[in-house]
PDB file of the backbone (N, CA, C, O) and the ligand in Angstrom, with CONECT records:
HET     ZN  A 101       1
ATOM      1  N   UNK A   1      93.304  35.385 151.374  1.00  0.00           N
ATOM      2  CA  UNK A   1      92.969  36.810 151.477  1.00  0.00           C
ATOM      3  C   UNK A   1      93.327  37.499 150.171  1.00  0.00           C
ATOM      4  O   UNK A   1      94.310  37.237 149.477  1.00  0.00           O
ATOM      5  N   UNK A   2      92.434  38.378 149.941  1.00  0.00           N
ATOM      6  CA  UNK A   2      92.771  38.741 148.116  1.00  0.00           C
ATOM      7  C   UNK A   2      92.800  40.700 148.842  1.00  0.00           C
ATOM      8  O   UNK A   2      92.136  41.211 149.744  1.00  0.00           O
ATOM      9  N   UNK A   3      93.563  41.114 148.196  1.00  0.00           N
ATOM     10  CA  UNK A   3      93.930  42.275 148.431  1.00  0.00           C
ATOM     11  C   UNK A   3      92.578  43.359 147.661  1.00  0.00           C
ATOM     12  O   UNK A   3      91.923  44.260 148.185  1.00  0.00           O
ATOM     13  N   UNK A   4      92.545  42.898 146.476  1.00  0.00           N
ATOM     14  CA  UNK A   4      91.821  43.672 145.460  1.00  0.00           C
ATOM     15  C   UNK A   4      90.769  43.671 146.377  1.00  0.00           C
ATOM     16  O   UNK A   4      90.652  43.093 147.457  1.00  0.00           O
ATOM     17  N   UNK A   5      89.796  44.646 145.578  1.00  0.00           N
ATOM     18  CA  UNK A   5      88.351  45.052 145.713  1.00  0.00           C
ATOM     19  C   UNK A   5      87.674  44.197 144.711  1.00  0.00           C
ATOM     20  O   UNK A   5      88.204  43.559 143.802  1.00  0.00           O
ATOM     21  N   UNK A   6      85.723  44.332 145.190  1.00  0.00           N
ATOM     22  CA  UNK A   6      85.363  43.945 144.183  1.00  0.00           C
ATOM     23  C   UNK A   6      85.643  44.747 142.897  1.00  0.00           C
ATOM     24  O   UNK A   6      86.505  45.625 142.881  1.00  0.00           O
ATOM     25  N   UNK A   7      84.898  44.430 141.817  1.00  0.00           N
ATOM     26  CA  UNK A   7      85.147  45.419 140.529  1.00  0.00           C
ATOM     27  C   UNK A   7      83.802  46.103 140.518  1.00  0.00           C
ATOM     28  O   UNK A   7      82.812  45.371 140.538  1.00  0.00           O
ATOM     29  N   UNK A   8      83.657  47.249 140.492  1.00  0.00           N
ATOM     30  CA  UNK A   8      82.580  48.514 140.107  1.00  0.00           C
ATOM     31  C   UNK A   8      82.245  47.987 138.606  1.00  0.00           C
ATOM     32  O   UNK A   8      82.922  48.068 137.581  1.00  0.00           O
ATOM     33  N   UNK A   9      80.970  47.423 138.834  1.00  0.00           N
ATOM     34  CA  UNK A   9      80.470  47.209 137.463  1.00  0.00           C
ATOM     35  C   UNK A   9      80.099  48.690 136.528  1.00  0.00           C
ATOM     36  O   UNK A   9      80.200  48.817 135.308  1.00  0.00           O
ATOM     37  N   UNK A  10      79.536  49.976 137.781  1.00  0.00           N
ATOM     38  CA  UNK A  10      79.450  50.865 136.571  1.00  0.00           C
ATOM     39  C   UNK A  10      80.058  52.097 136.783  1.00  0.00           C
ATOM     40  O   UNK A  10      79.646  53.256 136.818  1.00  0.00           O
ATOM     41  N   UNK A  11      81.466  51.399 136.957  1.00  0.00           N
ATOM     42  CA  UNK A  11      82.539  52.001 136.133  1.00  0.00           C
ATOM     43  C   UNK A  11      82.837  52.605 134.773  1.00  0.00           C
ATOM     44  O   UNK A  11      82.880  51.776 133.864  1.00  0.00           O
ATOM     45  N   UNK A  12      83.062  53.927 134.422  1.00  0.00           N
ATOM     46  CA  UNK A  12      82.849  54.005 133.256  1.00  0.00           C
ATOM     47  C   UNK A  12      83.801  53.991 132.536  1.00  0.00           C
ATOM     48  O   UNK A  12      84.771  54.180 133.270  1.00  0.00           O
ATOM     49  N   UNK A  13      84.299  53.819 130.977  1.00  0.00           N
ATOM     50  CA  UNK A  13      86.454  53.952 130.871  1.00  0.00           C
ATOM     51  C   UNK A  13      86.449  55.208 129.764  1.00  0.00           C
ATOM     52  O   UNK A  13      86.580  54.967 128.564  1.00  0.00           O
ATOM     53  N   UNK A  14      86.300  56.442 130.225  1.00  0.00           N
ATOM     54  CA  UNK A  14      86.827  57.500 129.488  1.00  0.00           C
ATOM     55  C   UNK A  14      88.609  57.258 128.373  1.00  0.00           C
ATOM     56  O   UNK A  14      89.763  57.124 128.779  1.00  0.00           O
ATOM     57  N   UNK A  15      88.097  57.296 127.061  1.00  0.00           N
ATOM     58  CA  UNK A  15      89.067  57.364 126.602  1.00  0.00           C
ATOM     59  C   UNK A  15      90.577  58.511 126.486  1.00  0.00           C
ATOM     60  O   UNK A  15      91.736  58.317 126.119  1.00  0.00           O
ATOM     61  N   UNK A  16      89.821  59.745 127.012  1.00  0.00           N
ATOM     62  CA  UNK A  16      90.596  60.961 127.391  1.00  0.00           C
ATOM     63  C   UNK A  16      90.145  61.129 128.648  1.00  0.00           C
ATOM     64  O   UNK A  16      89.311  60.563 129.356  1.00  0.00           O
ATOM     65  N   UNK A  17      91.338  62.585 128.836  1.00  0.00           N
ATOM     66  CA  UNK A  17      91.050  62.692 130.001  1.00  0.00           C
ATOM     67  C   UNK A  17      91.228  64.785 129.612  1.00  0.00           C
ATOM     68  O   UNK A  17      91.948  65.569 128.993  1.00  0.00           O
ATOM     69  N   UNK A  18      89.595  64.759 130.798  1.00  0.00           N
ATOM     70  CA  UNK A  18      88.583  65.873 130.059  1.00  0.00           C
ATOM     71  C   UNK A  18      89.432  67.005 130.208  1.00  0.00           C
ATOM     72  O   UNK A  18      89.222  67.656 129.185  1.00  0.00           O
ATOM     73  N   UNK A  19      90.337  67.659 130.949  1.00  0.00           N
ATOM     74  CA  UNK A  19      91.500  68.931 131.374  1.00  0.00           C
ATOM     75  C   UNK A  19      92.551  69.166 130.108  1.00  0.00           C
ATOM     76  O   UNK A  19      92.722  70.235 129.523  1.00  0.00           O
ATOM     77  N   UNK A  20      93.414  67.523 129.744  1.00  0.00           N
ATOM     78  CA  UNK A  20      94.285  68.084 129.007  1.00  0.00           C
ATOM     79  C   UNK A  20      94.194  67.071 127.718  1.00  0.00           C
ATOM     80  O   UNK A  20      94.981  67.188 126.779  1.00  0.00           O
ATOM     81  N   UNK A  21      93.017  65.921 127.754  1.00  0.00           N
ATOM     82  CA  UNK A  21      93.293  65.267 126.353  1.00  0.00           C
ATOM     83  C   UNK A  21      93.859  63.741 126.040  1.00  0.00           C
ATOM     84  O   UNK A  21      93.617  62.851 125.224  1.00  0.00           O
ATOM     85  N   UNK A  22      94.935  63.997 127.390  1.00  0.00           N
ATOM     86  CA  UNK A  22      95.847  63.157 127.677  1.00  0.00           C
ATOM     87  C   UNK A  22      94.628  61.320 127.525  1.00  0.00           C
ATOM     88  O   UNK A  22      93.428  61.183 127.763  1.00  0.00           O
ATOM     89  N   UNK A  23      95.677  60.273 127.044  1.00  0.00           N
ATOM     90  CA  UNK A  23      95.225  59.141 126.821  1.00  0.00           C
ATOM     91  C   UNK A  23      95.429  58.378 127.425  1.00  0.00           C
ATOM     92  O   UNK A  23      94.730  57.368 127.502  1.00  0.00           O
ATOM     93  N   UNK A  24      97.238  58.744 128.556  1.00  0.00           N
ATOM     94  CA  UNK A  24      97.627  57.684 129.438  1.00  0.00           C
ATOM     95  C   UNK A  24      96.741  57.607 130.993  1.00  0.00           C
ATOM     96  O   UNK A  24      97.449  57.998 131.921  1.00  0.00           O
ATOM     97  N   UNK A  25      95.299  57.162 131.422  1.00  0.00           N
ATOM     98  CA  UNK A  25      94.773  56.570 132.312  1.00  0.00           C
ATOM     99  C   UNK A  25      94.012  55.642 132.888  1.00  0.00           C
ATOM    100  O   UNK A  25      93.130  54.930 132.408  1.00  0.00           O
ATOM    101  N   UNK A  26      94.529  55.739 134.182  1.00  0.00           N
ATOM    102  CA  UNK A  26      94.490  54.328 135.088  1.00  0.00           C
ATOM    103  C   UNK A  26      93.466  54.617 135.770  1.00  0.00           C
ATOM    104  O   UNK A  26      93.497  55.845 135.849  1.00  0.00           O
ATOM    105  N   UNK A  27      92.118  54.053 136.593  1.00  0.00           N
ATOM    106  CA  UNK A  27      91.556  53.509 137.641  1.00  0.00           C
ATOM    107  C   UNK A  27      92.652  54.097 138.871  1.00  0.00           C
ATOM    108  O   UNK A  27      93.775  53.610 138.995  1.00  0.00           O
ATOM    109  N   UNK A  28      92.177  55.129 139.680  1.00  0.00           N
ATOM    110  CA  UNK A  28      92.329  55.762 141.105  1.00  0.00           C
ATOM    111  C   UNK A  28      91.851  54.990 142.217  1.00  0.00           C
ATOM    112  O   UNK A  28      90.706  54.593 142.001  1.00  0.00           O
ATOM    113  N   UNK A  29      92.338  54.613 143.392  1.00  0.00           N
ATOM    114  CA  UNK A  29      91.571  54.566 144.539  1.00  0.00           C
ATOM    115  C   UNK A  29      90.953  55.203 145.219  1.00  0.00           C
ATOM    116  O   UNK A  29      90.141  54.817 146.060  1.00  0.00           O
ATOM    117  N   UNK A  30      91.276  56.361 144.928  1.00  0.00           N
ATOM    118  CA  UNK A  30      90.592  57.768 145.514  1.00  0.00           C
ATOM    119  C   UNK A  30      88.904  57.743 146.078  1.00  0.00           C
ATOM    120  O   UNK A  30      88.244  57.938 147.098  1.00  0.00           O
ATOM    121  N   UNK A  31      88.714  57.270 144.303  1.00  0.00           N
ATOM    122  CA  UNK A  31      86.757  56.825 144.757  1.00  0.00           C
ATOM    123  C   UNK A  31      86.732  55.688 143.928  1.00  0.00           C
ATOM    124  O   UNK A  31      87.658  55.295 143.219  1.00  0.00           O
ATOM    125  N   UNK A  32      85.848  55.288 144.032  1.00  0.00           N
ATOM    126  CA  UNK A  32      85.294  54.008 142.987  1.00  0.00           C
ATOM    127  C   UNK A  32      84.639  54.413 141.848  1.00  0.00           C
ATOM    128  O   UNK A  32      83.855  53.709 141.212  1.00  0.00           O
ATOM    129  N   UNK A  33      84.955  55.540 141.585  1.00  0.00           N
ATOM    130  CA  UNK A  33      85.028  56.374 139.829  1.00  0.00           C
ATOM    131  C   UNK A  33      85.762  57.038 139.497  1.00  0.00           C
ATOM    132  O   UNK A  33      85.570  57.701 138.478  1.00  0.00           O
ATOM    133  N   UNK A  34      87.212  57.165 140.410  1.00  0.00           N
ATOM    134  CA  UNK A  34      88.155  57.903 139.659  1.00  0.00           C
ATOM    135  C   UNK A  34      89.202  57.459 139.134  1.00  0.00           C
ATOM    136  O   UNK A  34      89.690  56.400 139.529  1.00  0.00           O
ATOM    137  N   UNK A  35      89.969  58.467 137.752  1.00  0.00           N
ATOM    138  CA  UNK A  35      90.621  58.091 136.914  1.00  0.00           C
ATOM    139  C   UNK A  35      91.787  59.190 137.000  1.00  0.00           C
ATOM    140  O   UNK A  35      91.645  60.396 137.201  1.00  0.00           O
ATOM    141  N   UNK A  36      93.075  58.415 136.782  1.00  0.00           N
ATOM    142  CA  UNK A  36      94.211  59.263 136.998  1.00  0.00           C
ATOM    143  C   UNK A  36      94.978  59.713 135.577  1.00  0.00           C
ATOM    144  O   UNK A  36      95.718  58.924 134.989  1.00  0.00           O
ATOM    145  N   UNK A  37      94.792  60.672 135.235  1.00  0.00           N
ATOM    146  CA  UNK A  37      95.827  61.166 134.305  1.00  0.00           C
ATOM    147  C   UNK A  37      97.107  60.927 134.423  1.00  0.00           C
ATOM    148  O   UNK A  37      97.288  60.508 135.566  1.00  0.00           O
ATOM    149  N   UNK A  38      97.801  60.960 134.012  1.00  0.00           N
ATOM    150  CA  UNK A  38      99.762  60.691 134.079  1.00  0.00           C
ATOM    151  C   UNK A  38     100.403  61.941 133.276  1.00  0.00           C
ATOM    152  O   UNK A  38     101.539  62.358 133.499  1.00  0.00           O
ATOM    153  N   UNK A  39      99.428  62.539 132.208  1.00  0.00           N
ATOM    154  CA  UNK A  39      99.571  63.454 131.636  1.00  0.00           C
ATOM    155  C   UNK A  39      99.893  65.006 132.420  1.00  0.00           C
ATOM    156  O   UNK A  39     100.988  65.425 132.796  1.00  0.00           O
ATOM    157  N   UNK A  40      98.713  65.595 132.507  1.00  0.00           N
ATOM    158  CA  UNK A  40      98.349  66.495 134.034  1.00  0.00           C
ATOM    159  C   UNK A  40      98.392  66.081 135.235  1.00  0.00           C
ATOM    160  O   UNK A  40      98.360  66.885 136.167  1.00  0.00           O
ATOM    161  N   UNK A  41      98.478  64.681 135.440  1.00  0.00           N
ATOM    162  CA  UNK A  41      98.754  64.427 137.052  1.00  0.00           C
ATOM    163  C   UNK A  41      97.053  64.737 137.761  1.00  0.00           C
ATOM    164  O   UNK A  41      96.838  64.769 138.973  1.00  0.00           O
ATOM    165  N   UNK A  42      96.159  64.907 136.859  1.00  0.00           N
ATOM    166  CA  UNK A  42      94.759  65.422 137.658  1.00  0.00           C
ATOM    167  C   UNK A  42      94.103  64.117 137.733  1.00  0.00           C
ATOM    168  O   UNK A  42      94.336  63.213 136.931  1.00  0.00           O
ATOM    169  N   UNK A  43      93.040  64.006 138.989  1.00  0.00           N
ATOM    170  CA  UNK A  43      92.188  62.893 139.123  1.00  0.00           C
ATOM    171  C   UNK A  43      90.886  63.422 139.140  1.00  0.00           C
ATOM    172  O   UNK A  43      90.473  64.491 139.590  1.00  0.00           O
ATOM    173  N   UNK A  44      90.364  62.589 138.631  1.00  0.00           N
ATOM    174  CA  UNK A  44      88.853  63.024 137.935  1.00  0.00           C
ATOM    175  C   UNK A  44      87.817  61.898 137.809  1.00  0.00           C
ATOM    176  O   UNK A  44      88.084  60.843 137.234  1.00  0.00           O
ATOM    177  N   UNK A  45      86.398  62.210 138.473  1.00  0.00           N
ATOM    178  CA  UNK A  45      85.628  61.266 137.956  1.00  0.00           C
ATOM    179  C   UNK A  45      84.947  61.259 136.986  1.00  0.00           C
ATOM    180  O   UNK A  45      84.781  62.333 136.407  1.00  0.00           O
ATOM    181  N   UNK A  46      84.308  60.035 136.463  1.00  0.00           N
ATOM    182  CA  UNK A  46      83.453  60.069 135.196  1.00  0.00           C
ATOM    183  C   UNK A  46      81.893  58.951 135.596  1.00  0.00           C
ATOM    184  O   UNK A  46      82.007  57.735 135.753  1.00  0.00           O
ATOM    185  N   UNK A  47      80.509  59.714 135.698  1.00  0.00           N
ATOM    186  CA  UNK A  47      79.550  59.029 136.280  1.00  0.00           C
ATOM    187  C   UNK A  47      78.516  58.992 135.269  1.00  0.00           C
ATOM    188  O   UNK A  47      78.171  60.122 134.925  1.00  0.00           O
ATOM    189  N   UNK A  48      78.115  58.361 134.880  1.00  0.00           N
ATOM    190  CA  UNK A  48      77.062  58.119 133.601  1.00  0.00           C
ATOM    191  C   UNK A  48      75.622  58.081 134.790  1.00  0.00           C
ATOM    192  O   UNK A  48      75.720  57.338 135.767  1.00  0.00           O
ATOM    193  N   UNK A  49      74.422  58.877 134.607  1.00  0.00           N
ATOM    194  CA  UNK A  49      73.782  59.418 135.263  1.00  0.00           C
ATOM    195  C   UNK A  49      72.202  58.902 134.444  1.00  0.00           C
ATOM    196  O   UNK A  49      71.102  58.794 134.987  1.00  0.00           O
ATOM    197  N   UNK A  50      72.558  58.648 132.995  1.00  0.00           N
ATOM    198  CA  UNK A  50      71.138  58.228 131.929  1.00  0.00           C
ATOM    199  C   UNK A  50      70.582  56.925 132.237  1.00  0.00           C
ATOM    200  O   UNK A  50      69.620  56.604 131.539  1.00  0.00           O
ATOM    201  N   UNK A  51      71.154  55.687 133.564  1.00  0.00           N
ATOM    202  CA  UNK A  51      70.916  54.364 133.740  1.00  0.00           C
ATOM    203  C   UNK A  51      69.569  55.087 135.017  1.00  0.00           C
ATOM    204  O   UNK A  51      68.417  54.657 135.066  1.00  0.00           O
ATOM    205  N   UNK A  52      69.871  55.713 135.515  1.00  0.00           N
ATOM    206  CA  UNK A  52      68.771  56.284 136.263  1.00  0.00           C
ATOM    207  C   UNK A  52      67.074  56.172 135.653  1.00  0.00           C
ATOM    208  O   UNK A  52      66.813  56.421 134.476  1.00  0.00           O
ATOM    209  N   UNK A  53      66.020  55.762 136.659  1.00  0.00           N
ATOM    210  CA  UNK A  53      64.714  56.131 135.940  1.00  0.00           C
ATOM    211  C   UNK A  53      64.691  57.782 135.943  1.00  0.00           C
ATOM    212  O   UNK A  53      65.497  58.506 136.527  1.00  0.00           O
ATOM    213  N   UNK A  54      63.766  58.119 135.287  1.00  0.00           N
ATOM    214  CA  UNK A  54      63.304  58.996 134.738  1.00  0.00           C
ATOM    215  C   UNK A  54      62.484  59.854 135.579  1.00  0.00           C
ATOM    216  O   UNK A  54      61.789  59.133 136.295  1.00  0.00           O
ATOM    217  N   UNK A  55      62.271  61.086 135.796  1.00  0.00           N
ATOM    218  CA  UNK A  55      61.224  61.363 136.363  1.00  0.00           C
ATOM    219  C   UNK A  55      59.891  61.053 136.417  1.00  0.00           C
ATOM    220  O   UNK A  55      59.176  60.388 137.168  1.00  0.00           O
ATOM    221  N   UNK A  56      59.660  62.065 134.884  1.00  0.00           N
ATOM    222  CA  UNK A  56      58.155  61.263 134.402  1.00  0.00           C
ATOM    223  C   UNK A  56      59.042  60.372 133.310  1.00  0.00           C
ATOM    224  O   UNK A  56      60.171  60.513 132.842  1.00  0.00           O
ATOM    225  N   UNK A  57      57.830  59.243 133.103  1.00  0.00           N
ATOM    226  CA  UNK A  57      58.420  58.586 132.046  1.00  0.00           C
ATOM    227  C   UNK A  57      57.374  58.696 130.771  1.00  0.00           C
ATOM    228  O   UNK A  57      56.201  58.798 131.129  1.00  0.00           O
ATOM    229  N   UNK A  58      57.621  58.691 129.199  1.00  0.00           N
ATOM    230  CA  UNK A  58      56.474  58.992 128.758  1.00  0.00           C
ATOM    231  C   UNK A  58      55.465  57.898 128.376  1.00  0.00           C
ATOM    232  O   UNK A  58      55.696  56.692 128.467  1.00  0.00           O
ATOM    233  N   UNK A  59      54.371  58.425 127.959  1.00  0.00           N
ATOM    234  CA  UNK A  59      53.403  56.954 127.445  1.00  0.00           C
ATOM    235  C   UNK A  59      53.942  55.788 126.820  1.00  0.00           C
ATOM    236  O   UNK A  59      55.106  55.808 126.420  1.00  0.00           O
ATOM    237  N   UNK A  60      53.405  55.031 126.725  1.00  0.00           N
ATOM    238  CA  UNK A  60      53.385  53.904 126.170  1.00  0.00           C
ATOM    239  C   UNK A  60      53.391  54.451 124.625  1.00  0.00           C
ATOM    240  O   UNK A  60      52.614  55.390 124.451  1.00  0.00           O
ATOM    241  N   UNK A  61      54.138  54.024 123.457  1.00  0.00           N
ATOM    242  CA  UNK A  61      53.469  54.082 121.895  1.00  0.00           C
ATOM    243  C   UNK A  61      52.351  53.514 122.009  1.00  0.00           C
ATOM    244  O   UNK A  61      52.227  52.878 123.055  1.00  0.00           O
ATOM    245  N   UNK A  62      51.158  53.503 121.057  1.00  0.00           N
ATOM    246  CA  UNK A  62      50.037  52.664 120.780  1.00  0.00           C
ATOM    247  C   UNK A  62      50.764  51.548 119.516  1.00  0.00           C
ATOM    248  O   UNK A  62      51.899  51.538 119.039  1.00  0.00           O
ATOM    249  N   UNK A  63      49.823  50.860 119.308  1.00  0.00           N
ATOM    250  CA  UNK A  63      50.358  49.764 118.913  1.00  0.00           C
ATOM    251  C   UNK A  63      50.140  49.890 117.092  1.00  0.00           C
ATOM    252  O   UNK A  63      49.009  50.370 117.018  1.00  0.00           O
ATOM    253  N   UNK A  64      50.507  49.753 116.042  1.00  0.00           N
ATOM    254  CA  UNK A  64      50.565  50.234 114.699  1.00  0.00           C
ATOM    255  C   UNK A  64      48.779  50.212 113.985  1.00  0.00           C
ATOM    256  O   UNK A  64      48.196  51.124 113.400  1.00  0.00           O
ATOM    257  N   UNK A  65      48.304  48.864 114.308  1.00  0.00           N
ATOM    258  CA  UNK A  65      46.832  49.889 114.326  1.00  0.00           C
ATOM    259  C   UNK A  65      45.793  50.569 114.477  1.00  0.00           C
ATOM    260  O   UNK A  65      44.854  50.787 113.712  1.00  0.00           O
ATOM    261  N   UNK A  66      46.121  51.076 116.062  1.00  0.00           N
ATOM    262  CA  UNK A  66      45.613  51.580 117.154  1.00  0.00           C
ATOM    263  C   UNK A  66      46.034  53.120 116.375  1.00  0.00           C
ATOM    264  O   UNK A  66      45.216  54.036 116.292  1.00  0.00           O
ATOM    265  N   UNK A  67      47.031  53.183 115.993  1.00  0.00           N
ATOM    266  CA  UNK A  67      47.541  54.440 115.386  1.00  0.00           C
ATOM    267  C   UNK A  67      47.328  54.533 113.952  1.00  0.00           C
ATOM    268  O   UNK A  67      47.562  55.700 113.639  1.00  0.00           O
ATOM    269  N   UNK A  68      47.006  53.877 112.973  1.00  0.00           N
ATOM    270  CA  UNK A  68      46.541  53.974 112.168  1.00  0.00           C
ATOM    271  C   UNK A  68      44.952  53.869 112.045  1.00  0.00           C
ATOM    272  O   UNK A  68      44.509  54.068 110.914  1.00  0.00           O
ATOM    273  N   UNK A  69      44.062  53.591 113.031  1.00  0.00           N
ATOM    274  CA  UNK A  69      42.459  54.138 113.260  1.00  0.00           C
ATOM    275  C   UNK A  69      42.576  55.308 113.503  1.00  0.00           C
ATOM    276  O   UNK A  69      41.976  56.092 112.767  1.00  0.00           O
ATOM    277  N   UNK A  70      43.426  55.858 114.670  1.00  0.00           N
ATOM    278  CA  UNK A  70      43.378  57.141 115.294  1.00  0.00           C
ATOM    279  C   UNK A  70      43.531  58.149 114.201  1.00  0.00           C
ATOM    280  O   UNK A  70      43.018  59.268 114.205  1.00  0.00           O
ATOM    281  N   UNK A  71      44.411  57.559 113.111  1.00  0.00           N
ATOM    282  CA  UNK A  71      45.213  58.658 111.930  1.00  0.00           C
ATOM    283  C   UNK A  71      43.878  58.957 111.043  1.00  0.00           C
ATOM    284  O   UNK A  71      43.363  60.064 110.891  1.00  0.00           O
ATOM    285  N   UNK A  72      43.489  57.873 110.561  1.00  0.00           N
ATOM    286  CA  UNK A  72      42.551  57.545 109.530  1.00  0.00           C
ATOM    287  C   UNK A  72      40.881  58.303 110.265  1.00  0.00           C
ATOM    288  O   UNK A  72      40.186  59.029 109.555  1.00  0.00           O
ATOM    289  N   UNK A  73      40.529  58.007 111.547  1.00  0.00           N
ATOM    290  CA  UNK A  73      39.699  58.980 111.933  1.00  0.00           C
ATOM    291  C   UNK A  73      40.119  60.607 111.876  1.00  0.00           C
ATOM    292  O   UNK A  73      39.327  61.412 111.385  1.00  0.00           O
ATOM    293  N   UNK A  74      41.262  60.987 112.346  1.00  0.00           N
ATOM    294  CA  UNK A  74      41.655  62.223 112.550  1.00  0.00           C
ATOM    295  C   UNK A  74      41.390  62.544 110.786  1.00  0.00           C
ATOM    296  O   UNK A  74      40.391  63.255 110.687  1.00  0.00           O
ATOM    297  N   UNK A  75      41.962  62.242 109.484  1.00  0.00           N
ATOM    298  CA  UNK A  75      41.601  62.547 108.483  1.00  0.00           C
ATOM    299  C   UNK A  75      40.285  62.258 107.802  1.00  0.00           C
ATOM    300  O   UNK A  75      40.337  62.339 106.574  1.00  0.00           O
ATOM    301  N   UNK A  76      39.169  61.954 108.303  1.00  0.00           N
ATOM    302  CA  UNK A  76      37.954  61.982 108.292  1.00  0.00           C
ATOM    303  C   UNK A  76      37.796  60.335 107.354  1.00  0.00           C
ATOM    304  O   UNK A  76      36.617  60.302 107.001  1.00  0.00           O
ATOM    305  N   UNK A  77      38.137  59.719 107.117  1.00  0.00           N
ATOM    306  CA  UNK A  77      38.177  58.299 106.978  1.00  0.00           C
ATOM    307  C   UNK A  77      37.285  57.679 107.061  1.00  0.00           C
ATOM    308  O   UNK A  77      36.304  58.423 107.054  1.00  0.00           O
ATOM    309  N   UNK A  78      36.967  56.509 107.158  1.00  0.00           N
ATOM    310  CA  UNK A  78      35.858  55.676 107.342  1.00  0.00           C
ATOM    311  C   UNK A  78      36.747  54.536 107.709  1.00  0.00           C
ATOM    312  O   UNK A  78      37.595  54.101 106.930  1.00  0.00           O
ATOM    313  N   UNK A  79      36.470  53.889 109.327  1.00  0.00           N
ATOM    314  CA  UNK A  79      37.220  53.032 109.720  1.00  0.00           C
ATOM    315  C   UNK A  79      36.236  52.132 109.505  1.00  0.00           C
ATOM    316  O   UNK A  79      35.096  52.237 109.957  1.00  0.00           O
ATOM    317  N   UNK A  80      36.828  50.835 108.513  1.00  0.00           N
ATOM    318  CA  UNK A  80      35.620  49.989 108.197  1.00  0.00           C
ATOM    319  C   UNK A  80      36.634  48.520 108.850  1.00  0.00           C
ATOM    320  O   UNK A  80      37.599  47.878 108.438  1.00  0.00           O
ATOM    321  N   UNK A  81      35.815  48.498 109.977  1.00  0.00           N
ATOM    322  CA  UNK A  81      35.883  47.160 110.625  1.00  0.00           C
ATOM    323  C   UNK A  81      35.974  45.688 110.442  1.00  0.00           C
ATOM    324  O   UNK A  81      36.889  44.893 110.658  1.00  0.00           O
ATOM    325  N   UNK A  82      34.729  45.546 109.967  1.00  0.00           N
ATOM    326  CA  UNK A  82      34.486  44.337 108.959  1.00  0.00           C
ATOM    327  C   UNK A  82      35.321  43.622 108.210  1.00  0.00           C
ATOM    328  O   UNK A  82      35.626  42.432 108.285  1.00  0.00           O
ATOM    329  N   UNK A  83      35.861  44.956 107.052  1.00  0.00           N
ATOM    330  CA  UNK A  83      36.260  44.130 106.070  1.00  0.00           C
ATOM    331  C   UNK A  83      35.753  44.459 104.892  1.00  0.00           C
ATOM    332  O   UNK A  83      36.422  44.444 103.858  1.00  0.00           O
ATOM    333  N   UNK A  84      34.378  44.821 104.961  1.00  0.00           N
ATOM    334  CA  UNK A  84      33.425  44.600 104.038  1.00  0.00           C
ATOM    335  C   UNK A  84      33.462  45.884 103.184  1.00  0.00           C
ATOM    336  O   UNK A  84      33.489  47.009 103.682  1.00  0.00           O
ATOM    337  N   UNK A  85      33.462  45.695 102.195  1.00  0.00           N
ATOM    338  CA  UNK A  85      33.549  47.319 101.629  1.00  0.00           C
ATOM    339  C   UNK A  85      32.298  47.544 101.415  1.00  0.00           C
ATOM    340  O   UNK A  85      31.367  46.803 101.102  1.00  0.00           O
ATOM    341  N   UNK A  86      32.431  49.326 101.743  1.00  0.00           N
ATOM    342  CA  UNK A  86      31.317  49.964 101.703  1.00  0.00           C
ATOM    343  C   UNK A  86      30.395  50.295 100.350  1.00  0.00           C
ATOM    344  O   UNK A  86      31.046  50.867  99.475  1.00  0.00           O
ATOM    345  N   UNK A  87      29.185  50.073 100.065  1.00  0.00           N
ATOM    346  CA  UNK A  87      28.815  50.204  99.031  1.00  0.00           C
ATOM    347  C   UNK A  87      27.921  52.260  98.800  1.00  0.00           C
ATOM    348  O   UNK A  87      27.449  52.609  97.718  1.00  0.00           O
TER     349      UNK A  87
HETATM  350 ZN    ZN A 101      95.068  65.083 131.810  1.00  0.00          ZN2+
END
């Protein structure tokens, strides 16, 4: 029988602690994200929220010369396909 818990992989480890600064903290049981000051005596969580999807997410980039036709048309260009230069 093992006493411990599993370990909270996303756990996060604040190097301070956000009230007074303080450096001395430990992992709380309180929740499975809280962190105990020794300093202030305050317990506090810390939840990283950016691993989340996205609402919208945006396009795709196009691919470098998908975007360099698009560029080269937009500046009135001559997208020459071929190869062949134009005479
Ligand atoms: Zn503190």
């Amino acid at each position: 029988m093992s006493l411990r818990r599993k370990p909270n992989p996303n756990r996060n480890h604040p190097l301070y602690c956000p009230y007074c600064a303080g450096e001395t903290l430990f992992p709380n049981e309180e929740t499975e994200f809280a962190w105990f000051c020794t300093d202030c005596t305050r317990i506090f969580e810390v939840k990283y929220y950016g691993q989340d999807d996205p609402e919208q997410r945006p396009a795709p980039a196009k691919s470098t010369s998908e975007a360099l036709k698009e560029s080269l048309a937009k500046h009135g260009h001559l997208i020459n396909e071929g190869g062949d230069t134009p005479q």
